[in-house]
N, C-alpha and C positions, 0 to 999 in steps of 0.2 A: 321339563317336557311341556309343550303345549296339551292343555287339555280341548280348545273349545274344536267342539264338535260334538254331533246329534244324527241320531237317525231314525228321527219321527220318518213316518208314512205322510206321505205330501198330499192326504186328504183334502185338503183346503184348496189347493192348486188343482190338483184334480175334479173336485167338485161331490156333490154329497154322495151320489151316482154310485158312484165307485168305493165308497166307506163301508169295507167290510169288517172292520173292528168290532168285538164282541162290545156288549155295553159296558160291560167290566174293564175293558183296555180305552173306551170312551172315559170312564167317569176318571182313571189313573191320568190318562194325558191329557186332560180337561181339568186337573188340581196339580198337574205338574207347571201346568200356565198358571193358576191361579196363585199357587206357593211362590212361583220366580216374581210376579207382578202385584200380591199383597202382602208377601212375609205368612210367618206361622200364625202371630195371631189374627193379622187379618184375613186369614183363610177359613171359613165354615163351609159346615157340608151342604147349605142351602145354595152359598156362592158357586162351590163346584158342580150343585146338581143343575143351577141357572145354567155354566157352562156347557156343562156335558150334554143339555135338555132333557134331563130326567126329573123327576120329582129327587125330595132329599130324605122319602124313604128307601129311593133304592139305590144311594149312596151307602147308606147303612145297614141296607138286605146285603149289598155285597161283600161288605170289608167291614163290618161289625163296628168299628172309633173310625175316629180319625187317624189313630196314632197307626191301626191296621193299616188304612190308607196311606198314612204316611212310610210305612213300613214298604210296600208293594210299588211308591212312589221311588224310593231308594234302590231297591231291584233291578226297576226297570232301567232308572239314570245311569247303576256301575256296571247293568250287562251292558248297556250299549256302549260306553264309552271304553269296556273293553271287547267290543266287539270291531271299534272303530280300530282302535290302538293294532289288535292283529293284524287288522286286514293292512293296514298303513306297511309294521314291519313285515307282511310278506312277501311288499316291493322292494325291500332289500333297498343299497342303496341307489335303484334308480326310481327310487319313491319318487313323486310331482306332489308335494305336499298342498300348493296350490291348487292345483287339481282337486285334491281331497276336500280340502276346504269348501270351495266352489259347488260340491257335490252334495256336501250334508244339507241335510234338510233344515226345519224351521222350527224344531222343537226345541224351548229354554232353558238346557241341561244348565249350563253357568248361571243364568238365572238362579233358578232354582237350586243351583249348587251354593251359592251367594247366600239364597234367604235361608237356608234349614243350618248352614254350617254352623254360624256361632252358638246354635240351642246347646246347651251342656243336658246331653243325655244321651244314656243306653244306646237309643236306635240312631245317632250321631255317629255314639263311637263305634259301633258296626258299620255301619257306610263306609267311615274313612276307613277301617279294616280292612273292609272287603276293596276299596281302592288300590289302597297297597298292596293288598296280596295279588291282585292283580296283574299292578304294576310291574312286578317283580316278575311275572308270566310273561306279559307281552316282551318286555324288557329283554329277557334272558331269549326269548325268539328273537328279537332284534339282532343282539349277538349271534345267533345262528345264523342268520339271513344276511351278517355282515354290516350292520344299518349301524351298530354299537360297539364298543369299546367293552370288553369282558373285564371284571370286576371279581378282586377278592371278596369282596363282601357286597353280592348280589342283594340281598335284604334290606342290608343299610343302605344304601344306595337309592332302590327303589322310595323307601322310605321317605328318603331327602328331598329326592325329587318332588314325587305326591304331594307330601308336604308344603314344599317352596310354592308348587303350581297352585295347588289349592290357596294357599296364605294371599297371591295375586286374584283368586276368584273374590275373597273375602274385603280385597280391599281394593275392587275395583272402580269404586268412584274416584278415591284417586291415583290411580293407573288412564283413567280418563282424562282426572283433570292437568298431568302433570306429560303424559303422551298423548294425547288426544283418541287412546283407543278404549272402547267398552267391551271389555271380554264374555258381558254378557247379551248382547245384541247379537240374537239367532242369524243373522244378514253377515257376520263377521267375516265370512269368508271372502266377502264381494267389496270390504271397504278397506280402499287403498292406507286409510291409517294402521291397519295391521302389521306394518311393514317395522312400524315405529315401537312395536311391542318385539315381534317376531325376531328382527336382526340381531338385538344386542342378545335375546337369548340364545340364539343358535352362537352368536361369537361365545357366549360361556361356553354353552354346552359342549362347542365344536373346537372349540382353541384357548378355553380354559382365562383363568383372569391373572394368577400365582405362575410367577416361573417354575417349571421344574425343579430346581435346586431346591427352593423354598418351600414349596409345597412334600418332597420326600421329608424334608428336614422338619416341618410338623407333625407332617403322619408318624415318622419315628419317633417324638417329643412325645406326642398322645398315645401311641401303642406301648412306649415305654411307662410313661408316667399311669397309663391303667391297669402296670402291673402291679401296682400300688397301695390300687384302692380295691375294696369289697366288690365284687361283682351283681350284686341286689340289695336295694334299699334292707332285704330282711336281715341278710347278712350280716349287714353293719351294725341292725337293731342287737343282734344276737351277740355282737363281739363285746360292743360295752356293757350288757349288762353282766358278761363272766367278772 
């Protein structure tokens, strides 16, 4: 599943005029840039208060750390991108994916999805959590709306997906360097190398890579061969030591 898509408030385009974000959703989208464009540790709360134009005590009056910040950072990135994801499967399938694209705005979800993924921590593996389970929501609306292909195992599934899509956010310098597309460049909707990303996965997703024969004939091998083995790491701790 494609993830790149955003739906920052197009303040900048509009002009200050019209920015009526509280300062607390200024200083969040003001270090969601700063995280996609320095990474974790090159992101301080001084950098985000330069950003945001506040001082960098009231980065800290509002979200107490960073990691708070980064917390509220995380929030804001999986509601939107499943807020994108619904609206997409509500067009069923006479979705204009194009369209959509073309539509989001300018905020650096991929970006910022790119710099915080590889951290190995707690507030990581909540995010991608809360991805997935999302995923699993829009998804299964998808199926309802007709957009998808309904699944024994809706969870696995989502899983795989999320996973796979994210694994491309992660290594997107070379998905750059090897299709000439950046999945994190907020403009992605508007540059025709998308095309170069976008085709081969929709031929996966849409018509598969494994013939039918082939592919029942593993799912039966692994469904078999997993009646097998211990069903949880603890499982298995508990069999050997009887």
């Amino acid at each position: 599943m494609l993830l790149n898509m955003s739906s920052m408030d197009a303040h900048e385009a509009e002009g200050a005029a019209t920015d009526d974000r509280t300062t607390r959703a200024k200083i969040r989208d003001a270090a969601i840039v700063c995280f996609a464009e320095n990474g974790l540790t090159g992101t301080t709360a001084r950098k985000v208060a330069t950003a945001a134009g506040v001082s960098p005590g009231l980065v800290i009056h509002h979200f107490g750390t960073m990691e708070g910040l980064r917390a509220e950072c995380d929030e804001h990135v999986a509601l939107t991108i499943r807020n994108f994801k619904h609206e997409a499967m509500d067009e069923g399938p006479s979705l204009d994916v194009l369209a959509a694209l073309r539509g989001a705005s300018r905020e650096p979800l991929m970006g910022y999805l790119a710099a915080v993924l590889g951290d190995d921590s707690p507030i990581v593996n909540q995010l991608v959590d809360d991805l997935v389970a999302d995923a699993e929501g829009y998804i299964e609306h998808g199926v309802d709306t007709g957009l998808v292909r309904p699944s024994p195992n809706p969870g696995g599934r989502a899983a795989v997906l999320t996973l796979w899509s994210l694994g491309a956010v992660v290594m997107h310098r070379h998905l750059k360097r090897i299709l000439g597309v950046d999945l994190t460049d907020p403009d992605i909707g508007a540059d025709p190398a998308m095309a170069s990303y976008a085709i081969p996965v929709y031929e996966i997703l849409g018509q598969g890579v494994l013939t039918e024969a082939i592919a029942d004939h593993l799912q039966s091998a692994f469904t078999d061969a997993s009646a097998h083995f211990p069903s949880s790491p603890s499982e298995s701790t508990s069999k050997e030591d009887l």
